[in-house]
C-alpha positions in Angstrom: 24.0 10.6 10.8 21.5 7.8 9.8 19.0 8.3 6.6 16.2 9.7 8.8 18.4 12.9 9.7 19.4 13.0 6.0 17.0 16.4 4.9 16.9 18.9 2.0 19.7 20.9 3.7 17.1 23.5 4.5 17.7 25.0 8.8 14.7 23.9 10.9 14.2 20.2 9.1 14.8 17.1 11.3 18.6 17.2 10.8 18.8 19.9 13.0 17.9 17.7 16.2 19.9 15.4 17.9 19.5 13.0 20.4 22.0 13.1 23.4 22.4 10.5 25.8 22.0 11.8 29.3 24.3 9.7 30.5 27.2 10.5 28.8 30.5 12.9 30.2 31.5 13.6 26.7 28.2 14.8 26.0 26.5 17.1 28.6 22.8 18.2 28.2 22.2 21.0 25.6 22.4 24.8 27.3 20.6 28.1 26.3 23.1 29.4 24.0 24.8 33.1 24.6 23.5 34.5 21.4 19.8 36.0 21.6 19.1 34.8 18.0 19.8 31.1 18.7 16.2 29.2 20.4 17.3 26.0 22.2 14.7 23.3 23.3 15.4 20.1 25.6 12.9 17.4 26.2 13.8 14.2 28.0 12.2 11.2 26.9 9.7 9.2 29.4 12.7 7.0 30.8 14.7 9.5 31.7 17.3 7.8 29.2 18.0 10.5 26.7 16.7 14.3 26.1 16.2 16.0 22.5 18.3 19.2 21.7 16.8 21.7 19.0 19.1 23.9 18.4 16.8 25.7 15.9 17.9 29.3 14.5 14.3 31.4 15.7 13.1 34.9 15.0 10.1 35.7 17.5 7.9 37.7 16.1 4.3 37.9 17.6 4.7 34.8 19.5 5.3 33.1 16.2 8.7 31.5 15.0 10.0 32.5 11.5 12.3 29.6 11.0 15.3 30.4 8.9 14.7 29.2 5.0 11.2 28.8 5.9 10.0 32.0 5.8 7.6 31.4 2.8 4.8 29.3 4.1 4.8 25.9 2.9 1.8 24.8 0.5 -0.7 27.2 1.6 0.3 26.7 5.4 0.8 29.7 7.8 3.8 30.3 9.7 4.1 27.8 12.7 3.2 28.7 16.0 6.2 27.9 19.0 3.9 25.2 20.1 3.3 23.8 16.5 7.0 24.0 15.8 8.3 22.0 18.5 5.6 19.6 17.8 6.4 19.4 14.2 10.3 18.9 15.5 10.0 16.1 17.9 6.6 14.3 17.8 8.2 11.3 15.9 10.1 10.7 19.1 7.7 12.2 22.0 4.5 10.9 21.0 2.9 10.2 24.7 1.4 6.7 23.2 4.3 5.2 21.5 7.3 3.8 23.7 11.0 4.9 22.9 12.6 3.7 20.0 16.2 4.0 18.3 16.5 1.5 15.8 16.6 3.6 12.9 13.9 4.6 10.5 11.4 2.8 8.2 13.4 0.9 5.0 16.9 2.7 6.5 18.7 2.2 2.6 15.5 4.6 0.6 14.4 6.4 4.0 14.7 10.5 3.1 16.7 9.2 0.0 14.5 11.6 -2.8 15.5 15.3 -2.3 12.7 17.6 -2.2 11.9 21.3 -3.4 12.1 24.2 -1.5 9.6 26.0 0.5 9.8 28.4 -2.6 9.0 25.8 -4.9 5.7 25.9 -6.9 3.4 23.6 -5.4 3.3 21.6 -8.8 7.2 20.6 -8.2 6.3 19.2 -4.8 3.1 17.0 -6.0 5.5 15.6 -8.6 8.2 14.9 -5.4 5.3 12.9 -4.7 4.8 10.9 -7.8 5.4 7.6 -8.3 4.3 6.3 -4.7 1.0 5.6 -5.6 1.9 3.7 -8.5 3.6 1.6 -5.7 0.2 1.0 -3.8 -2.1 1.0 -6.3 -0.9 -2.5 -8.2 -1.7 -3.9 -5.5 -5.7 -3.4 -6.1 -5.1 -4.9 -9.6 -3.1 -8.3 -8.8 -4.2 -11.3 -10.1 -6.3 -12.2 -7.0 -8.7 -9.6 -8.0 -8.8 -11.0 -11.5 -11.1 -14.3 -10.8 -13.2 -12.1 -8.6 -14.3 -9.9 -11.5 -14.2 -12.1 -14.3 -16.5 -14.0 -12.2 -18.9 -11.0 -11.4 -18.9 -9.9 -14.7 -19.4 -13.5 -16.2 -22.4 -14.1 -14.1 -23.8 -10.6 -13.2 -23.3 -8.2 -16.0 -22.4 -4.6 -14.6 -24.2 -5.1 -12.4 -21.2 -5.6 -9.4 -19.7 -2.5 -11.0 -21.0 -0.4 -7.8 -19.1 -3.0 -5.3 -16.1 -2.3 -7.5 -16.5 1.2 -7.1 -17.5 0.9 -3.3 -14.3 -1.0 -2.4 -11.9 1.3 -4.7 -13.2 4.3 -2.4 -12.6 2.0 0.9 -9.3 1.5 -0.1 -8.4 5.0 -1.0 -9.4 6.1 2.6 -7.0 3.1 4.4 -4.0 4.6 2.0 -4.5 7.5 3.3 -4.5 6.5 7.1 -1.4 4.6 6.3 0.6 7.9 4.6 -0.8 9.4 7.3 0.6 7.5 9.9 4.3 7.4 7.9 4.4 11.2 7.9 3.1 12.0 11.5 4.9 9.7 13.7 8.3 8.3 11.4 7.2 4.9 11.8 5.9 3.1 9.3 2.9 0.1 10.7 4.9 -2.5 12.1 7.3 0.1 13.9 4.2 1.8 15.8 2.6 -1.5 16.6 6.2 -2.4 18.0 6.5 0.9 19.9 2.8 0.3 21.4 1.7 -2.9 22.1 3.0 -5.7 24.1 5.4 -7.5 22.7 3.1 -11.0 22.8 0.6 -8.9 20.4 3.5 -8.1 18.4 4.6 -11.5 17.8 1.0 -12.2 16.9 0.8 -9.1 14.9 4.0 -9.9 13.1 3.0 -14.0 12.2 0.0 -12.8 10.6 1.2 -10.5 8.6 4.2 -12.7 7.4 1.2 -14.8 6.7 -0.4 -12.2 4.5 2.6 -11.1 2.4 3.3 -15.1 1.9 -0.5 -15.0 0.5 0.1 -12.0 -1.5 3.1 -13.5 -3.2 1.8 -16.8 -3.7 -0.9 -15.5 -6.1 1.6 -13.3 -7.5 4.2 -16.3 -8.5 0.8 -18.1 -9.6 -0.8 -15.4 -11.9 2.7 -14.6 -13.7 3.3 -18.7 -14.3 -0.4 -18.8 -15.8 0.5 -15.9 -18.0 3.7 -17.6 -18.5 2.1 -20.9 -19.6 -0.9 -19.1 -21.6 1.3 -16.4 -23.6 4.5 -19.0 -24.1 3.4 -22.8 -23.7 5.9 -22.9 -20.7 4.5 -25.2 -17.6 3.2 -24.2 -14.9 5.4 -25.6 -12.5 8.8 -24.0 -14.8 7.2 -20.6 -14.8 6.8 -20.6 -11.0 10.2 -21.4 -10.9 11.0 -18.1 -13.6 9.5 -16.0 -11.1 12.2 -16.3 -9.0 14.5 -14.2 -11.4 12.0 -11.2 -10.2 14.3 -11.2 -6.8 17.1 -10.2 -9.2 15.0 -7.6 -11.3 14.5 -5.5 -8.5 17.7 -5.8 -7.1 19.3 -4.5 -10.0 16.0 -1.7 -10.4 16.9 -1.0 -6.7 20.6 -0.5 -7.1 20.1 3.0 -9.4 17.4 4.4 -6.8 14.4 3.9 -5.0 12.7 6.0 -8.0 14.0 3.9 -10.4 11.7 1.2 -8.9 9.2 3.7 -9.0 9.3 4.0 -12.9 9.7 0.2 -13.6 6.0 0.0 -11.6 4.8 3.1 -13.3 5.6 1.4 -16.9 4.2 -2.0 -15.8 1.0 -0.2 -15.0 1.2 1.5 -18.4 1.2 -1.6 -19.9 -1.7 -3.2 -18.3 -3.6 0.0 -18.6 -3.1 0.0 -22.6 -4.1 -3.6 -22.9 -7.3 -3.2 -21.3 -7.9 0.0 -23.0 -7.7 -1.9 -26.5 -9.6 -5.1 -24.8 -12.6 -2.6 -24.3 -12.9 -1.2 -27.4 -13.0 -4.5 -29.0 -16.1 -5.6 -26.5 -18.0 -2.7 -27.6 -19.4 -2.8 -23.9 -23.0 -0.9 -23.7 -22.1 2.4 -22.0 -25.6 3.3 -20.7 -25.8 -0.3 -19.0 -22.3 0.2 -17.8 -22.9 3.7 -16.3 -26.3 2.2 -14.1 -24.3 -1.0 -13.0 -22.0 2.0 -11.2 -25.8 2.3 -9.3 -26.6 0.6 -5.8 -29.6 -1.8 -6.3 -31.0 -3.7 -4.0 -30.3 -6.9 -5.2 -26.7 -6.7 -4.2 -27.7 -8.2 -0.9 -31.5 -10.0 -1.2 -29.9 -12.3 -3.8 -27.3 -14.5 -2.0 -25.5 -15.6 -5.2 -24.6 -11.8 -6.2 -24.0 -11.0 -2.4 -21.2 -13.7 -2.0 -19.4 -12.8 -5.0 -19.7 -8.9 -3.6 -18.4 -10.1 -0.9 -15.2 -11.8 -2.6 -14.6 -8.5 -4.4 -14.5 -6.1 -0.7 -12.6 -9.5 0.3 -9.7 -9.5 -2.5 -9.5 -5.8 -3.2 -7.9 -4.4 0.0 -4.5 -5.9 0.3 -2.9 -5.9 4.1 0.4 -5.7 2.4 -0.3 -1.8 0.7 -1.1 -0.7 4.8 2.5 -1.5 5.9 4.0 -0.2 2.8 2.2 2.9 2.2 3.3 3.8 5.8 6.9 2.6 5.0 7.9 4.3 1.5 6.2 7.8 2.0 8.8 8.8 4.0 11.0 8.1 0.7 11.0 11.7 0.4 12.6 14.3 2.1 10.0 16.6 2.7 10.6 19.2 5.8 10.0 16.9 9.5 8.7 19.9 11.0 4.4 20.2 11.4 3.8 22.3 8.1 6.2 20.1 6.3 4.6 16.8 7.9 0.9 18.1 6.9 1.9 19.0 3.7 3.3 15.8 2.8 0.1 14.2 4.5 -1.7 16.6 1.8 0.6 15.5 -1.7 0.9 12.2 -0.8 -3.1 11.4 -0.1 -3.9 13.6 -3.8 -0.9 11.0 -5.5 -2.3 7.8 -3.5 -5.6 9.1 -4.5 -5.1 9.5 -8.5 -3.4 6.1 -8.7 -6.1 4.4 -6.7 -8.7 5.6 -9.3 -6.2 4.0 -11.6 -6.7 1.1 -9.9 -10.4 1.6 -10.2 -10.6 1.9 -13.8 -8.5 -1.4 -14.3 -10.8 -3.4 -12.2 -13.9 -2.1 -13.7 -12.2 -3.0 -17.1 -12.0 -6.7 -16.0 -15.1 -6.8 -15.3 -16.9 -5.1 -17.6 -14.9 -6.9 -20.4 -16.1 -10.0 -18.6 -19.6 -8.6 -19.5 -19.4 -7.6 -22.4 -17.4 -10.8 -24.0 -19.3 -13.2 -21.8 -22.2 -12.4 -20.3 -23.6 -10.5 -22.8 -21.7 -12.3 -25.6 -22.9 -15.0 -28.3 -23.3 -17.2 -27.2 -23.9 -16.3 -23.9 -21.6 -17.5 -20.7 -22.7 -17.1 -16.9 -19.6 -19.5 -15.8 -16.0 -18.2 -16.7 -14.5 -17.2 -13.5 -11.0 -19.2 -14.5 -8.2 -16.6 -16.1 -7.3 -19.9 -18.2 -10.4 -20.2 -19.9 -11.4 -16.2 -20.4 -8.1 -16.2 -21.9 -9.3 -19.0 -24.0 -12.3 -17.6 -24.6 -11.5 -13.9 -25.5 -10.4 -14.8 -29.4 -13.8 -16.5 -29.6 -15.9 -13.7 -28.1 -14.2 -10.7 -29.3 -13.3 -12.1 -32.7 -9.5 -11.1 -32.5 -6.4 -13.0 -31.2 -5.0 -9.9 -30.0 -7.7 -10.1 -27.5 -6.5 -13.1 -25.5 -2.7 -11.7 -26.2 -2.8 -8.6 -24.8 -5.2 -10.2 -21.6 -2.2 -12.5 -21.0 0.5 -9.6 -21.0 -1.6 -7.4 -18.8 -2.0 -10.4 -16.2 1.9 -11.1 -16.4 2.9 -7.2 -16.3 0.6 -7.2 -12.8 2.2 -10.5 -11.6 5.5 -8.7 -11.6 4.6 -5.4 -10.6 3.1 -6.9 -7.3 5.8 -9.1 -6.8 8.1 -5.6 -6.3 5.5 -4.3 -3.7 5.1 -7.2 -2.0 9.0 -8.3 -1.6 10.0 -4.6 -0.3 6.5 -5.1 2.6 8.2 -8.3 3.7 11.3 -6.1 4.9 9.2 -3.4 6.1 7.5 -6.6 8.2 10.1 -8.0 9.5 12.4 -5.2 10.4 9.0 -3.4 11.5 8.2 -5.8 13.9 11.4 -7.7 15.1 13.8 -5.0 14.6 16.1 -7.1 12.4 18.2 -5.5 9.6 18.6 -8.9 7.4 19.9 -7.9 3.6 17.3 -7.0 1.3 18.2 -9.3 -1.3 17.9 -12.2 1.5 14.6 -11.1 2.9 13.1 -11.2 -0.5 14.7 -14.5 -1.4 13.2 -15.9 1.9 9.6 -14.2 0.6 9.3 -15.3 -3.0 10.6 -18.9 -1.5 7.9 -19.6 0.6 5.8 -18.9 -2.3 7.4 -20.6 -4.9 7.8 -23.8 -3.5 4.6 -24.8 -2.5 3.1 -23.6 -5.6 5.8 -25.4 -7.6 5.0 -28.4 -5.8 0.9 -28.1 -7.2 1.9 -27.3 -10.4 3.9 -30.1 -11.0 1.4 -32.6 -8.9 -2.2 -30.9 -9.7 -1.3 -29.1 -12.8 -3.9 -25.9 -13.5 -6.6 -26.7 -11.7 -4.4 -27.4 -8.3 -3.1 -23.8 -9.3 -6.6 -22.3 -10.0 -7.2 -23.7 -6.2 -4.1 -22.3 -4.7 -4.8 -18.8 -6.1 -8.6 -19.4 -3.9 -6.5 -20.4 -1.1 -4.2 -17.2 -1.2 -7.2 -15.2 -1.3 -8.7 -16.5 1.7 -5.9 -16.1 3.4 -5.8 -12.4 2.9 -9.9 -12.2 3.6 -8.2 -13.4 7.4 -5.5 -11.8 7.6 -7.3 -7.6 6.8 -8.5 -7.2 10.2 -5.6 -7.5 12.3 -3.4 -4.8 9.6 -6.9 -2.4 9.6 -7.5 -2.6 13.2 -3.7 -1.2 14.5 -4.1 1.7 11.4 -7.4 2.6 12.7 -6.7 2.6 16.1 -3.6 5.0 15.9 -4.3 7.1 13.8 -7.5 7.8 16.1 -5.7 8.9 18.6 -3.8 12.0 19.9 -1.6 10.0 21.9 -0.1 8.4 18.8 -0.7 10.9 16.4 -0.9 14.4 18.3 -2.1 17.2 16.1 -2.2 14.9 12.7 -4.8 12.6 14.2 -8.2 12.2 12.6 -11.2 14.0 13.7 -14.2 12.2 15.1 -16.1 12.1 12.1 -13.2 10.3 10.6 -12.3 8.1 13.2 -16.2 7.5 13.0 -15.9 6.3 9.1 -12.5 4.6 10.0 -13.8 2.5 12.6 -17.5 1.9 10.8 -15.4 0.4 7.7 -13.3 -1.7 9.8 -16.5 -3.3 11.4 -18.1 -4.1 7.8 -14.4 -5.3 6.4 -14.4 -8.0 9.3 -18.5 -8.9 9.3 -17.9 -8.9 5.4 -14.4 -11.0 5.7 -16.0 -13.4 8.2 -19.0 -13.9 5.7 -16.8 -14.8 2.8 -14.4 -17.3 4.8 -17.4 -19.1 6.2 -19.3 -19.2 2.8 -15.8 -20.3 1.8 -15.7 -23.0 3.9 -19.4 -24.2 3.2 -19.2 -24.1 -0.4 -15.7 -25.3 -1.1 -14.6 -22.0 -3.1 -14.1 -18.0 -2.9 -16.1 -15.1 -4.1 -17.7 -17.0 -6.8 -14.5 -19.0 -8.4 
């Protein structure tokens, strides 16, 4: 029994089904059974190569199917209709678009790992069954790539930029929640369906770019914590790269007690950046009625092409390709019932958690920037040029008059260097065992991840010093700005359609949204590496 048919013990939940191969003697296709109480179900797969048997205790009743220890419905859902219950049972394997597929589910050691209430649960115990992933997805909207972007806006524009924050804090929200989505519905997290769908030559290309993108992400990752580690401690840059490596170990060891435990290291992490910025703001005294109008669109966003680039390098660095495969991956963490009320109320707990840590997210990034504002911009004297984290960190005893300031900025940016380097380590095996369908030891993958990262960025820091790190950090963000349209289109295009999703896809008016954002991401993305390219430096830094 592999972790995907590990379930809350409950009869009707995906342990229930098992799939027979139909050529085996020992093992003869499933048969009505003789007792009238006991429903059995046999589908054969496209290829003729194996069928499905539910052998699912029923109770028809009104051409409904009361499923034993699911009588109560679950989170407000009615009782499921025959049709909606073999759906629910088998559309993770029978889903018309997807291709057959038996290599196990999505992160095999953590998959179904996190026992889950019963039907008869409040609904409060199941949201906090929930808790904890979006901490997991939401640091990855508050990485140190984001950090230049917003010191610069606020630096040069004020609060003004504040709406862009907000705009690409709600974009984000609504990708999470095609990527849970996708997770729940189909057992697969991104990688797995693009491997199940596609040919394999768009696979390959799928799978270099987004090996590209995770190299990217922890690259500025390994390069924010050896700033913090050279601004808080006086240690070079090139020996704190080489300290970040001991992160590999930290979640091994986090990893070893339980996939929550990694959970709560990211949730305290988060703490601590939250608490830092919370006392950074109420030493800038920002002006609240200038903050709440920069959360207004004005037209100068786009007529002005200074403030429209560095717009742009905010939508650029805030969705992180990365979060889309992982999102997909650790939701089905939990063991929540695999049957279609089960699947939709997941769908339902985990977008309200993804949704409540990305406003999280939200609030930190506005924080950056308005503390950028209020210290520089709007500060004595004034500054229109700080876009380096070096320098604000510099700058922050000055401005704000207190060397806490500048303290607690540099242990907010190392606490999110090491909280995305847990996310990004555990996408890189949901990549590569996604895409290629090699199981390679966790503790390995990661090693190979934070490698490629750390020794090119060693390398600068020892040759170039800060500014050759300052420039790698642009790099990395560039990198991503390429790499968001090939993770956004697959997510779209999936969970558009019945074929992939069945009855969990979106409805046109989302697909509508869905596809509308994905066409401004890439125009948007296109602009910034172009005005990149031109001007020798990213979204303003």
């Amino acid at each position: 029994m592999d972790a995907r048919e590990r379930q809350s013990g409950e009869t009707g939940t995906a342990r229930d089904y098992e799939a027979v191969p139909r050529s085996s003697p020992e093992r003869p296709l499933a048969q009505p059974s003789s007792d009238p109480s006991v429903g059995s179900l046999a589908t054969a797969s496209s290829t003729g190569s194996f069928c499905v048997a539910l052998p699912a205790p029923v109770a028809v009743d009104e051409e409904k199917l009361t499923l034993l220890g699911h009588a109560a419905p679950i989170f407000g859902d009615e009782v499921p209709t025959v049709s909606e219950r073999a759906d629910g049972a088998t559309d993770s394997t029978a889903l018309p678009g997807f291709k057959d597929h038996d290599n196990g589910p999505s992160l095999p050691e953590a998959n179904a790992s996190l026992t889950f209430p019963t039907s008869q649960s409040p609904w409060y115990k199941k949201m906090f069954a929930f808790a904890g992933l979006g901490f997991l997805v939401s640091v990855g909207y508050m990485d140190p790539g984001n950090w230049a972007t917003d010191l610069a806006a606020g630096s040069a524009f004020g609060y003004q930029l504040l709406f862009v924050v907000l705009v690409s804090s709600v974009m984000a929200m609504f990708l999470q929640y095609l990527a849970l989505k996708l997770g729940v519905a189909t057992d697969r997290d991104l990688a797995q369906a693009c491997r199940d769908a596609y040919p394999q030559w768009v696979n390959r290309m799928l799978w270099i770019v987004a090996e590209l993108a995770i190299a990217a992400t922890d690259l500025a990752e390994v390069v924010g914590c050896a700033i913090a580690f050279n601004l808080l401690l006086g240690i070079p840059l090139w020996a704190g790269v080489l300290i970040t490596a001991v992160d590999v170990l930290i979640v091994m060891a986090v990893e070893t007690k339980s996939f929550r435990a990694v959970e709560v290291l990211v949730a305290v992490l988060t703490g601590v950046i939250t608490l830092c910025f919370v006392y950074e703001l109420i030493k800038s005294k920002p002006d609240m009625g200038k903050v709440m109008v920069g959360y207004l669109p004005t037209l100068r966003t786009v007529t002005d092409p200074a403030m429209l680039y560095i717009a742009t390098g905010i939508l650029g660095a805030t969705v992180m390709p990365h979060n889309l495969y992982l999102h997909s991956s650790v939701i089905q963490t939990r063991a929540y019932p695999r049957t279609a009320p089960g699947r939709r109320m997941a769908i339902q707990l985990g977008a309200l958690d993804s949704t409540l840590s990305l406003i999280l997210a939200f609030m930190v990034n506005s924080a950056i920037l308005i503390l950028a504002a209020s210290a520089f911009h709007y500060g004595n004297p004034p500054r229109d040029d700080v876009a380096d984290i070096g320098d604000a960190y510099a700058l922050l005893a000055t401005s704000l008059g207190a060397k806490a300031a500048s303290i607690l900025f540099g242990v907010a940016l190392l606490a999110a260097g090491q909280n995305s380097t847990i996310t990004g380590t555990l996408s890189g095996q949901i990549v590569m065992e996604g895409f290629l369908s090699i199981r390679v030891r966790p503790w390995l993958r990661r090693m190979i991840t934070r490698g490629t990262a750390i020794i090119p960025a060693a390398i600068v820091a020892a040759v170039m010093g800060r500014e050759g790190v300052a420039e790698l950090l642009v790099l990395s963000q560039v990198i991503l700005s390429l790499t968001l349209p090939f993770a956004v289109f697959p997510l779209v295009h999936f969970t558009s359609s019945s074929r992939y999703l069945g009855k969990h896809a979106n409805k046109v008016w989302v697909s509508v949204v869905a596809w509308v954002l994905f066409a401004v991401i890439t125009l948007l993305n296109i602009n910034l590496v172009v005005q990149s390219i031109y001007t020798g430096s990213f979204g303003g830094m």
